[in-house]
N, C-alpha and C positions, 0 to 999 in steps of 0.2 A: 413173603418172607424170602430173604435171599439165598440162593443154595450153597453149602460147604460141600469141596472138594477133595479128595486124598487123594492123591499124586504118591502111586504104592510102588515099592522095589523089595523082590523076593530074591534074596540071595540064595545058592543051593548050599546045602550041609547035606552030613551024612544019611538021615535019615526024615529033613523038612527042611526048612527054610528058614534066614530071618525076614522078620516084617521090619518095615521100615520105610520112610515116604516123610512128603511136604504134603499138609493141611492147607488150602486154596480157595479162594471164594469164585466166584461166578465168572470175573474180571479178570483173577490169575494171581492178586494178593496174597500172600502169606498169612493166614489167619494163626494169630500168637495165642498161648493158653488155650486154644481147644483140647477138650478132654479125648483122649482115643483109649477106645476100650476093645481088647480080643475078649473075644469069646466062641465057647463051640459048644455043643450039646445045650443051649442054654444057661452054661456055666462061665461068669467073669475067670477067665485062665492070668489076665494083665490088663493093667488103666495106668495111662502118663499122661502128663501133659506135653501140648506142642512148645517146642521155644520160642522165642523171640522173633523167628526165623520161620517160623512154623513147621518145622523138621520137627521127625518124632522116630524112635526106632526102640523095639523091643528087644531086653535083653538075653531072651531063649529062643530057641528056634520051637517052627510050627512042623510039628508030626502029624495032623490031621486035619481033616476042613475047619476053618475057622471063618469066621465074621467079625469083621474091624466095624465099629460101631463110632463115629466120630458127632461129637456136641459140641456147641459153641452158641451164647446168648446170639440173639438177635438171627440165627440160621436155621436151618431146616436140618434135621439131622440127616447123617451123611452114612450112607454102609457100602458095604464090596466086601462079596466072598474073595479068599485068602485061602 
């Protein structure tokens, strides 16, 4: 099964970060409609979909550890601490 990629960019804020990145497949494609989901403590905090584009960006900033947890049919799910 082929692997999904996130291509992450943490911007600084006052007290975290925003998340925000391109969704990518093995080859460097833009994987479109993958789902990305933060989560921390075991807790979904945020879920979006990728665009067209596979660009994805959360509308809050992260004040703690978090894990981006990315799905897409036919991939291997994808994660990276945040």
């Amino acid at each position: 099964m082929p692997v999904i990629l996130a291509a992450l960019l943490l911007l600084p804020a006052q007290a975290g970060g925003v998340v925000s990145g391109i969704v990518r497949d093995g080859l460097g494609a833009p994987v479109p409609g993958a789902v990305v989901r933060l989560e921390s403590g075991g807790r979904t905090l945020h879920e979006l979909q990728t665009g067209s584009d596979g660009r994805f960006a959360f509308p809050e900033t992260v004040t703690r550890a978090a894990q981006l947890i990315v799905t897409a049919p036919g991939f291997e799910i994808g994660r990276a601490h945040v």
